[in-house]
VEXGU-799510 format. One record per residue: residue number from 1; x, y, z of N, C-alpha, C in turn; residue in one letter. Coordinates in steps of 0.05 Angstrom, whole numbers, plus 5000, padded with zeros to 4 digits. Layout:
BEGIN
{NUM,{X,Y,Z},{X,Y,Z},{X,Y,Z},"a"} ...
***
This chain:
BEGIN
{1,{4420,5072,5135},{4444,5087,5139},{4459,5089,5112},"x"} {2,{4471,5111,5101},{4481,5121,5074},{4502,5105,5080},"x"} {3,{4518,5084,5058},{4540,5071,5057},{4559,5093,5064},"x"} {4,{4579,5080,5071},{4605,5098,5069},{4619,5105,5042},"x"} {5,{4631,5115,5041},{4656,5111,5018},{4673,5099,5008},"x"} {6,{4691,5088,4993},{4707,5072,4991},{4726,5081,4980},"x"} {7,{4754,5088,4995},{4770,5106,4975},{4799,5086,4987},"x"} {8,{4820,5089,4962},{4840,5087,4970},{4866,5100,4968},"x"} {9,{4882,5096,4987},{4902,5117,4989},{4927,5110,4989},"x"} {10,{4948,5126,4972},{4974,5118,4964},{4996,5129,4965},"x"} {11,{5005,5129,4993},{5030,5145,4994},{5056,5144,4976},"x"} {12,{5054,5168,4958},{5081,5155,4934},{5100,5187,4928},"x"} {13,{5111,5190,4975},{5125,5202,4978},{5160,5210,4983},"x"} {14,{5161,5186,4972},{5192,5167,4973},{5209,5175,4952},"x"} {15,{5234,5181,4962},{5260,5192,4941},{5273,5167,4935},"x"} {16,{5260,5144,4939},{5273,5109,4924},{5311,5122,4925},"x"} {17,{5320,5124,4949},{5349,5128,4958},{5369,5106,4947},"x"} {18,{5350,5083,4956},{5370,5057,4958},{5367,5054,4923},"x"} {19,{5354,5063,4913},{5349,5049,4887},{5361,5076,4854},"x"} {20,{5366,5093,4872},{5375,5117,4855},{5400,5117,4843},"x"} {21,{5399,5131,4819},{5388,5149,4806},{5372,5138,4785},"x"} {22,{5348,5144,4792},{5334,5137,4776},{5318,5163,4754},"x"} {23,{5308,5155,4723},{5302,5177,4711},{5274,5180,4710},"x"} {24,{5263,5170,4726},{5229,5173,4737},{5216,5159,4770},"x"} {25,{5202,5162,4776},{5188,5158,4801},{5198,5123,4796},"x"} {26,{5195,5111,4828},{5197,5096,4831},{5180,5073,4826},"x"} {27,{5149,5099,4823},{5124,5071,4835},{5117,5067,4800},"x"} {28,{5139,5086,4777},{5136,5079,4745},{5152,5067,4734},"x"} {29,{5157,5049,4754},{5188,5029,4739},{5171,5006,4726},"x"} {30,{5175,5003,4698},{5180,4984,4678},{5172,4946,4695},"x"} {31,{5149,4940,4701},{5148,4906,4712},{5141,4895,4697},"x"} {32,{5150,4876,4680},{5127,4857,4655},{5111,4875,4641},"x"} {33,{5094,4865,4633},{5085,4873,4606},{5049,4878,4606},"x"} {34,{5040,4887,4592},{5014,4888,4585},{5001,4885,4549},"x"} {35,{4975,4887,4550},{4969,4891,4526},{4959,4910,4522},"x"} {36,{4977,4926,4497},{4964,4954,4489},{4938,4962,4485},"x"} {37,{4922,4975,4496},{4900,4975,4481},{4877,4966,4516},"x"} {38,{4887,4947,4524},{4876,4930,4539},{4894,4933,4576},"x"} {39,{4894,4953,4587},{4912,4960,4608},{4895,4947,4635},"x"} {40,{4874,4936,4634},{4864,4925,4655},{4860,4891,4653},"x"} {41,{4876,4885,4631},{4872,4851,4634},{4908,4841,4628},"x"} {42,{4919,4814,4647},{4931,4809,4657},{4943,4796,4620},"x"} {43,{4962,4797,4610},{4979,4783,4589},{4979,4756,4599},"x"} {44,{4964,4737,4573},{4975,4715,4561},{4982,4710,4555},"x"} {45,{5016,4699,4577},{5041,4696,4568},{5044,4678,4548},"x"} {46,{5022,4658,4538},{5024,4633,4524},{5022,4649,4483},"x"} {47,{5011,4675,4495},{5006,4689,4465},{5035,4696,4454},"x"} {48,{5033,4683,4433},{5069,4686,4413},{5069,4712,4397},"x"} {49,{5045,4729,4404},{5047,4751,4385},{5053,4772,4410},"x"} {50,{5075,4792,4407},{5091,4808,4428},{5089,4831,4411},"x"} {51,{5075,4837,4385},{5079,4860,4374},{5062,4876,4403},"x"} {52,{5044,4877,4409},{5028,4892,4422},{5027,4894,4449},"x"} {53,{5062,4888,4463},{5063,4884,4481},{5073,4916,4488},"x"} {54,{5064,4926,4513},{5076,4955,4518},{5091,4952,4552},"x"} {55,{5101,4962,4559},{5117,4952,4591},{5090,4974,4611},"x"} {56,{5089,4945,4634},{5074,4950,4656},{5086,4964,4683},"x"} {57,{5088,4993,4690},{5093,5001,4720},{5089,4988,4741},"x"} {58,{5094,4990,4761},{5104,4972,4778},{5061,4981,4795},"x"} {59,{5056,5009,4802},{5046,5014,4820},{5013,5006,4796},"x"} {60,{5014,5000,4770},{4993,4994,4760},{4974,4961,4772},"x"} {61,{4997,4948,4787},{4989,4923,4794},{4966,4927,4829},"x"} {62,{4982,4940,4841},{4967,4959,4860},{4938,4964,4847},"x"} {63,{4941,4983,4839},{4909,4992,4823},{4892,4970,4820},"x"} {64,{4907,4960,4799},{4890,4935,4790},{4882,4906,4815},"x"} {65,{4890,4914,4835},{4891,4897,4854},{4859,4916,4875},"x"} {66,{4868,4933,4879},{4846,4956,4886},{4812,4957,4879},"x"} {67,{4819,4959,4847},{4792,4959,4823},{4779,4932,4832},"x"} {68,{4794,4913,4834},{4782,4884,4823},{4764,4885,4861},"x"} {69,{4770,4901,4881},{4757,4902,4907},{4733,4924,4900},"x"} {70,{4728,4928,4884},{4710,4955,4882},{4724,4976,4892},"x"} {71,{4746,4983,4889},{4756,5009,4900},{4757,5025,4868},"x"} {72,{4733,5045,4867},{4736,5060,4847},{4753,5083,4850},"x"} {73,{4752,5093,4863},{4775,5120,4874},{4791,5124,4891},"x"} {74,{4812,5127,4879},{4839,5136,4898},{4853,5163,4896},"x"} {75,{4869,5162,4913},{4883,5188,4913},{4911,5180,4912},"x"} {76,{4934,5189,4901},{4960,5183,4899},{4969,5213,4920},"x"} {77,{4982,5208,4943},{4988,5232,4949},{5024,5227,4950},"x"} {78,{5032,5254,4935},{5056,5259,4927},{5079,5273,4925},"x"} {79,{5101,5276,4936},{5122,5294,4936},{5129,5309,4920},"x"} {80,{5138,5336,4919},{5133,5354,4906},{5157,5346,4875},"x"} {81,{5150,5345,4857},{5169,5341,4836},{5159,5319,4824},"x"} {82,{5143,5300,4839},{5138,5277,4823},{5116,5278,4802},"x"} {83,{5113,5290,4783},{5098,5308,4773},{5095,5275,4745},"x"} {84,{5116,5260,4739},{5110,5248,4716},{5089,5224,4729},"x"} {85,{5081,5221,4759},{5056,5192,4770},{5029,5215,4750},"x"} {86,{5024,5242,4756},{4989,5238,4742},{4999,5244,4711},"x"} {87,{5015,5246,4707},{5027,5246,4681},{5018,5226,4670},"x"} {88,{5032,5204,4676},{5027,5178,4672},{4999,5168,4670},"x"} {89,{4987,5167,4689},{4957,5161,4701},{4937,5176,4689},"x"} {90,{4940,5196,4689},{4918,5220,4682},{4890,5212,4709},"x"} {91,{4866,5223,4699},{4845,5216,4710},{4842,5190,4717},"x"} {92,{4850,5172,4711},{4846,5145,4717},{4831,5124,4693},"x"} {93,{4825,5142,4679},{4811,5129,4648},{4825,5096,4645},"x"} {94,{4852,5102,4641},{4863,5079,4629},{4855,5054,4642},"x"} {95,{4847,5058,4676},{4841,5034,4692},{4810,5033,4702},"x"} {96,{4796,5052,4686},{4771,5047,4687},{4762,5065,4717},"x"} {97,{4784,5081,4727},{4784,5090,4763},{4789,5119,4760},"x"} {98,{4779,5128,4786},{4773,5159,4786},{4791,5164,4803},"x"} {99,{4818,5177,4793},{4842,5174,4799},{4847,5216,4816},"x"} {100,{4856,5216,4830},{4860,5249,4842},{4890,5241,4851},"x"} {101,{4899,5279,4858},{4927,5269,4860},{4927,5292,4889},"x"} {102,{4944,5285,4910},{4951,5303,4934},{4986,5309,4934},"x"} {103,{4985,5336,4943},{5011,5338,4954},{5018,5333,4982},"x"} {104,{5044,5324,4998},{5039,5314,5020},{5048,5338,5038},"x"} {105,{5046,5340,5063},{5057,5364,5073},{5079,5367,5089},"x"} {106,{5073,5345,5114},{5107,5348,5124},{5120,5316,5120},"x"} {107,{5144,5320,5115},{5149,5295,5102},{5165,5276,5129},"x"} {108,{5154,5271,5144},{5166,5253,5169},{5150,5224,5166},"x"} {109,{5151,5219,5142},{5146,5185,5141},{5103,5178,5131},"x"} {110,{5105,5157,5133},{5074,5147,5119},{5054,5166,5136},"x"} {111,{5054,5158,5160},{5023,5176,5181},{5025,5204,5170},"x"} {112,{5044,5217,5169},{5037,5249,5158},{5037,5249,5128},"x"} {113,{5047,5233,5113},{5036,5239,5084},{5006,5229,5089},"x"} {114,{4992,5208,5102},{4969,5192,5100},{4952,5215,5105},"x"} {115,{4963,5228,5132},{4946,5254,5146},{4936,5281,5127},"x"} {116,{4955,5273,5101},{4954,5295,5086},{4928,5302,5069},"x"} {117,{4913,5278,5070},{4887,5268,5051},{4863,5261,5072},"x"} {118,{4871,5273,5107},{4853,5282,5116},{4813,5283,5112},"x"} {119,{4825,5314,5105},{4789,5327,5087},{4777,5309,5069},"x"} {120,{4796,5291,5054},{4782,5284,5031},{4772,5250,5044},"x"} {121,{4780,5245,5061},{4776,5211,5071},{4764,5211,5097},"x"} {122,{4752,5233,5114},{4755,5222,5138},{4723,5209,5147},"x"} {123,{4704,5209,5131},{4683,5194,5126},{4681,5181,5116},"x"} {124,{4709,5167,5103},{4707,5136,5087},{4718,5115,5094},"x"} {125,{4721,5093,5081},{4732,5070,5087},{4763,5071,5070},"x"} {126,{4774,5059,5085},{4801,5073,5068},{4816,5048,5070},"x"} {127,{4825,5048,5034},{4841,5025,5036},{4871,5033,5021},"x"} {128,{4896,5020,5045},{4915,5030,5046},{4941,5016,5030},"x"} {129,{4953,5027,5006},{4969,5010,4987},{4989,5022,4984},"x"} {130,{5023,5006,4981},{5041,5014,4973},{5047,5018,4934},"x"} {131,{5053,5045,4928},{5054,5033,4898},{5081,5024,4887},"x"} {132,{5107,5021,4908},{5133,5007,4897},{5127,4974,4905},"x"} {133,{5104,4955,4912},{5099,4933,4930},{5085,4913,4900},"x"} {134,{5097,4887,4905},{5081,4867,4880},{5074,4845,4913},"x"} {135,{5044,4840,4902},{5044,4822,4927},{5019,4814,4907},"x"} {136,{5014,4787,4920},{4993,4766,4911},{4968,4756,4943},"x"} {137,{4954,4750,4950},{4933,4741,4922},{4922,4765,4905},"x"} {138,{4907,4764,4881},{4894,4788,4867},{4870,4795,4883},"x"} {139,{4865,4779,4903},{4835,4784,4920},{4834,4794,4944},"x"} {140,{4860,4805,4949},{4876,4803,4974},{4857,4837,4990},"x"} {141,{4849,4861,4977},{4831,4878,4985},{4803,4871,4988},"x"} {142,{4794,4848,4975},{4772,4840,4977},{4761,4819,4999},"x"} {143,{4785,4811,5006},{4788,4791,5030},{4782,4803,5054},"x"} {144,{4811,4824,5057},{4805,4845,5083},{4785,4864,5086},"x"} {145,{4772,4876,5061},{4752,4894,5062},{4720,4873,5076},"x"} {146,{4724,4848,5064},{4704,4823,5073},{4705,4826,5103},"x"} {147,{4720,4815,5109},{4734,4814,5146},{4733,4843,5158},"x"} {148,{4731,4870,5141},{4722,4899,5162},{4685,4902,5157},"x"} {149,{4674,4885,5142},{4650,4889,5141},{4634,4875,5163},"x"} {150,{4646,4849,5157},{4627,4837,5176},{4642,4829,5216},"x"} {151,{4659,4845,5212},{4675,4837,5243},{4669,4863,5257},"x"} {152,{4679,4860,5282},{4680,4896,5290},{4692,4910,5292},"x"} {153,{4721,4901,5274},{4748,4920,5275},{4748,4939,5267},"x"} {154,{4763,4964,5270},{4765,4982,5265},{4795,4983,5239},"x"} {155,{4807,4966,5245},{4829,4963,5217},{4835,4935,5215},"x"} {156,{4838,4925,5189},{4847,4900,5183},{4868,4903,5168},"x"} {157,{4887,4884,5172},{4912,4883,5158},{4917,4861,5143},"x"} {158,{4921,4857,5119},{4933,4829,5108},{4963,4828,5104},"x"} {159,{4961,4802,5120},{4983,4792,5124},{4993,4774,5104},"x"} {160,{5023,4772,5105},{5038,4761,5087},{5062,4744,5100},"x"} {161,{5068,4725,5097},{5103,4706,5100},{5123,4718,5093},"x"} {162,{5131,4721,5112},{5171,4736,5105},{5188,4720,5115},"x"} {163,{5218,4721,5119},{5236,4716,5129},{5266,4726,5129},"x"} {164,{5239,4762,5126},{5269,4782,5130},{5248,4796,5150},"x"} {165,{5243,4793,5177},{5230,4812,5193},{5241,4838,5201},"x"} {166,{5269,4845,5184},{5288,4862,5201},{5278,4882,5173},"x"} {167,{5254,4877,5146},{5247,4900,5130},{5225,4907,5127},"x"} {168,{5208,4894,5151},{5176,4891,5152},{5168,4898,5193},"x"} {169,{5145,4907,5193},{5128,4907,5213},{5114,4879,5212},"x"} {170,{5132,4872,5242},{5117,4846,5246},{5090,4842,5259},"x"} {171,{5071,4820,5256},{5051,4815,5269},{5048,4801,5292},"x"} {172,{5038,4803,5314},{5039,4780,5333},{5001,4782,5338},"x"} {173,{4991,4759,5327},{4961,4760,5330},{4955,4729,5332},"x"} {174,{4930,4729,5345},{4917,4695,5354},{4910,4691,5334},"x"} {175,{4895,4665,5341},{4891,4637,5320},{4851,4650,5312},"x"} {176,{4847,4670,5315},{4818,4683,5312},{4824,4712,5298},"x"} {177,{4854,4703,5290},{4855,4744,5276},{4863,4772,5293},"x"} {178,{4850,4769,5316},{4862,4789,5332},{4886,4799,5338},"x"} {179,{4889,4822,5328},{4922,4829,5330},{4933,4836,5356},"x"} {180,{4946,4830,5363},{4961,4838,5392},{4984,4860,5391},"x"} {181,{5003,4854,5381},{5019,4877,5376},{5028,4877,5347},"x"} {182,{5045,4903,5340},{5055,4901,5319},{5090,4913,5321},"x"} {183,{5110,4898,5311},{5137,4904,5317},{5155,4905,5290},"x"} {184,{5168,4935,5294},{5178,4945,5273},{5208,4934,5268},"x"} {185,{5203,4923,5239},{5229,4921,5241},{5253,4914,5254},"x"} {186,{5238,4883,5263},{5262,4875,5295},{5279,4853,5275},"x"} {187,{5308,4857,5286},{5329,4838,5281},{5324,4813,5277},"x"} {188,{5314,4810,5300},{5305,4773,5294},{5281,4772,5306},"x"} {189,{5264,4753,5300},{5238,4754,5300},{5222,4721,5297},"x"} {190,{5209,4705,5315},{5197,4681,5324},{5178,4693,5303},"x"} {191,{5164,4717,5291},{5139,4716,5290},{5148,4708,5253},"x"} {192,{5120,4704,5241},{5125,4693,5208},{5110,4716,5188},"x"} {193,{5097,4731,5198},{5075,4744,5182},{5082,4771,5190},"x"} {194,{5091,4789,5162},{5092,4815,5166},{5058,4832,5162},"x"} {195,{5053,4858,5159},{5033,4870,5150},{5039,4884,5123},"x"} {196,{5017,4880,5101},{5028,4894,5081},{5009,4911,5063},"x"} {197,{4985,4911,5078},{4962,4929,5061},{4949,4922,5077},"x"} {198,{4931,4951,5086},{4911,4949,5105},{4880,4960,5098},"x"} {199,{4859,4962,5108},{4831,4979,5111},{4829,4984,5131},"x"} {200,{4814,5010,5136},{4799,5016,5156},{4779,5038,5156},"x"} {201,{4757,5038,5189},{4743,5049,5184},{4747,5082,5191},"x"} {202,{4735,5104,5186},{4736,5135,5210},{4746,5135,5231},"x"} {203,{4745,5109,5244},{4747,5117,5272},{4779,5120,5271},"x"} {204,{4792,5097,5255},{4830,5104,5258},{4839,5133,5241},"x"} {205,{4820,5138,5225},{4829,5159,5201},{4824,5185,5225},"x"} {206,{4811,5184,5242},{4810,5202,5260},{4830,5207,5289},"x"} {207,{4841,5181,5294},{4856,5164,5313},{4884,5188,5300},"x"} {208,{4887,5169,5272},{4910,5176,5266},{4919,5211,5264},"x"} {209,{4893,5223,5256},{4892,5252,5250},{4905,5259,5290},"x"} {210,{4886,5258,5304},{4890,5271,5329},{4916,5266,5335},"x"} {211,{4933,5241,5334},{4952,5232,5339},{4982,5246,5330},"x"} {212,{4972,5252,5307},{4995,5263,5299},{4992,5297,5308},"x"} {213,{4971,5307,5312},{4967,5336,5325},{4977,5338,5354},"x"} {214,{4978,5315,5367},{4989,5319,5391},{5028,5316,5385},"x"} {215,{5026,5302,5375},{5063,5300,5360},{5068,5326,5351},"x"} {216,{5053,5340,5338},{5065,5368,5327},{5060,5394,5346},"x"} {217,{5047,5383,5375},{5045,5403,5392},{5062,5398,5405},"x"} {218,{5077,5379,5414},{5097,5368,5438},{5113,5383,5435},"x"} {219,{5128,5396,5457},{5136,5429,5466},{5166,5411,5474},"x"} {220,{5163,5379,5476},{5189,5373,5482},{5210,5357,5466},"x"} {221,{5193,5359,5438},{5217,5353,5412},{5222,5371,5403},"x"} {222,{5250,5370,5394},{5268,5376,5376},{5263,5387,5355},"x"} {223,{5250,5367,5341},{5239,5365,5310},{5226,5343,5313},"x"} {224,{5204,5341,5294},{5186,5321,5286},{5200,5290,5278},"x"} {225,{5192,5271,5290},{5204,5245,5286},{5192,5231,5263},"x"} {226,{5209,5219,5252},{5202,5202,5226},{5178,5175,5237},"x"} {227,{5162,5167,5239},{5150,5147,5254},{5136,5127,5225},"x"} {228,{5135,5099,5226},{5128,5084,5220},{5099,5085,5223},"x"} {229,{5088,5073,5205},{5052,5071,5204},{5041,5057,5223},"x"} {230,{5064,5029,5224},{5063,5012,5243},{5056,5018,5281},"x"} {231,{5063,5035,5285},{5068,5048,5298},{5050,5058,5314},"x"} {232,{5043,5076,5303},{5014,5092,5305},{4988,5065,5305},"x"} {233,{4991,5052,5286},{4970,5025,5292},{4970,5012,5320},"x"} {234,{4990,5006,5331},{5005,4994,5349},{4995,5011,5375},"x"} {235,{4996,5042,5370},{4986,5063,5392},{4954,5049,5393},"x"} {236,{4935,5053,5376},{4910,5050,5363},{4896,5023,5384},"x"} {237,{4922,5002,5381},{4906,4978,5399},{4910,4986,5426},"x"} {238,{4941,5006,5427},{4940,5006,5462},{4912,5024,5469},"x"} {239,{4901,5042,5457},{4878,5059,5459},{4849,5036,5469},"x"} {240,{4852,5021,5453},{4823,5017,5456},{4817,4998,5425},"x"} {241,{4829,5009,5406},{4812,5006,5383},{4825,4981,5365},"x"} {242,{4797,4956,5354},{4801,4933,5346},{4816,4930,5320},"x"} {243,{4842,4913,5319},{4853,4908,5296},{4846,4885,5296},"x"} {244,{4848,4870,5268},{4845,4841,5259},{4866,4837,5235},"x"} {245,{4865,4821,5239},{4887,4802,5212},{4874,4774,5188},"x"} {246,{4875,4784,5165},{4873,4758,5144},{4901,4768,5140},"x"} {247,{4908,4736,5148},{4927,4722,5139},{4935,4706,5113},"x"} {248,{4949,4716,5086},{4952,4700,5068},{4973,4681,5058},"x"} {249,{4978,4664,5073},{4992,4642,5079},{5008,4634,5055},"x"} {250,{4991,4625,5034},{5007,4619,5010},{5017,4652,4989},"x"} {251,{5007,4674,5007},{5018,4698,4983},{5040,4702,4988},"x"} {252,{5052,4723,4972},{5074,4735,4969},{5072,4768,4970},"x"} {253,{5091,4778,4977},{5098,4804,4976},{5129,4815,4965},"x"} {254,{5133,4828,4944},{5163,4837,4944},{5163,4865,4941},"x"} {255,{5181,4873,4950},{5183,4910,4954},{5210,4921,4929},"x"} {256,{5200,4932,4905},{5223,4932,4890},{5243,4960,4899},"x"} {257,{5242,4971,4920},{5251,4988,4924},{5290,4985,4936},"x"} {258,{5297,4959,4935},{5315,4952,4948},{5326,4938,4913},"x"} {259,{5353,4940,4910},{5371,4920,4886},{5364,4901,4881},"x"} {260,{5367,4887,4900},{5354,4849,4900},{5339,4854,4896},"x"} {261,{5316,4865,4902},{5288,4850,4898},{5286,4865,4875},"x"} {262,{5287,4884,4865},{5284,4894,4840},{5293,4880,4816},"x"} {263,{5312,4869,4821},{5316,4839,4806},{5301,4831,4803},"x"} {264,{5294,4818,4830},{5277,4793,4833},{5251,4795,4811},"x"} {265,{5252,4820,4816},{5218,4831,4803},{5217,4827,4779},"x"} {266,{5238,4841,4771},{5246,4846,4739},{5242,4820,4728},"x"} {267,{5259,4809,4737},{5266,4777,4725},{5247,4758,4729},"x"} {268,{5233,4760,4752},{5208,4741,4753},{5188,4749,4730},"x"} {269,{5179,4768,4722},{5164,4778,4706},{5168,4782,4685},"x"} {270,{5199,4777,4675},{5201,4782,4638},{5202,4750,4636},"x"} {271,{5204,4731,4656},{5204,4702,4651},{5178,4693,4636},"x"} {272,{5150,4707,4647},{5123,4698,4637},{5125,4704,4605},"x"} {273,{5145,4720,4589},{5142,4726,4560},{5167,4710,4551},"x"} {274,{5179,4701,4563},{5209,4684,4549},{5197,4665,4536},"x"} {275,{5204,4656,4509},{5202,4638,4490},{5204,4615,4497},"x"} 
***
């Protein structure tokens, strides 16, 4: 049987509201540092020589989190104006990745930008990344892509520790991975593990496609509802179809799209070059 594909996909259709005015895309904000010359290896903060230091985007950690899974190609799909992400990127040269760019079409949240890259994914394996998101381990695609190979799920999600469930999709899954439900964004929350990057196989990339065709035929909305990804996954298990969870217990996730954490980011990361 011909392998599948391996592509990944990056919704980077967000007007960053909370975080505005800003004078470029959100997913090209300035995180720590790199070495010129050298855009795919991580700075040795311990190196006293800073002439050759150039500032690292936020969504290049993504990538590089991607690559190091064998994900050679992605697609950035993008809102109309954001014109400085393939600016930035070009072909993908700089990260060694075969980089394409999509426009999205109707803009009611992640499932219809996702839906937008359709034609170009729906025979692959598709692995799903935020590019405003810093999250750890660096192996963290290679873990869950491990766990959709050899299990029978149809999507895997890695999970992460929070203790703001009121800005995450929560998980509720057994002590074997199996996800049970998934809950958006609830006030308060017993559960510990949000979802924060996923894989999967055709069968959801097709799930999701029909799903949303029945949402844009419904004769009894209004207008099209903004819906969470979460969401639609959550439909996916009531259907029939197997989710699983690696769980990464000691990682981290921060979303710089919010003040605080944009801090957080900033400042955690110009600390690795402080004298």
């Amino acid at each position: 049987m011909k392998k599948r594909p391996l592509i990944g996909l990056i919704p980077a259709g967000g007007k960053a509201t909370r975080i505005s005015p800003l004078p470029l895309s959100k997913e090209l904000y300035p995180v720590g540092f790199r070495e010129d010359g050298d855009q795919n290896t991580q700075i040795n903060h311990q190196n006293n020589n800073k002439n050759n230091l150039r500032p690292k985007v936020v969504s290049h950690y993504l990538l590089e989190k991607m690559q190091l899974a064998g994900i050679d190609k992605a697609y950035f799909i993008l809102r109309q104006g954001k014109w400085d992400i393939p600016a930035y990127f070009g072909d993908g040269a700089m990260l060694s990745m075969n980089l394409g760019y999509l426009i999205m079409g109707l803009p009611y949240g992640v499932p219809f930008t996702l839906d937008s890259a359709y034609p170009f994914v729906k025979d692959a394996i598709v692995a799903l990344g935020f590019p405003d998101i810093l999250f750890e381990p660096k192996d963290a695609y290679l873990q869950i892509l491990n766990r959709l190979e050899v299990s029978q799920a149809d999507v895997v999600l890695g999970l992460f520790p929070t203790d703001k469930p009121e800005k995450a999709g929560m998980v509720d899954f057994d002590n074997k991975g199996k996800v049970n439900s998934i809950i958006e964004k609830p006030l308060h929350s017993d559960l510990r593990f949000m979802w924060g990057i996923a894989v999967w196989k055709p069968e959801f990339t097709e799930f999701l496609h029909e799903y949303l065709i029945e949402i844009k035929q419904d004769e009894n909305l209004p207008q099209l509802p903004e819906i969470p990804i979460g969401n639609v996954i959550q439909s996916a298990i009531s259907k029939g179809l197997q989710v699983e969870a690696e769980s990464f217990t000691n990682g981290n996730y921060l979303d710089i799209g919010t003040p605080d954490d944009l801090i957080r980011a900033v400042r955690g990361f110009a600390e690795d070059f402080e004298d």
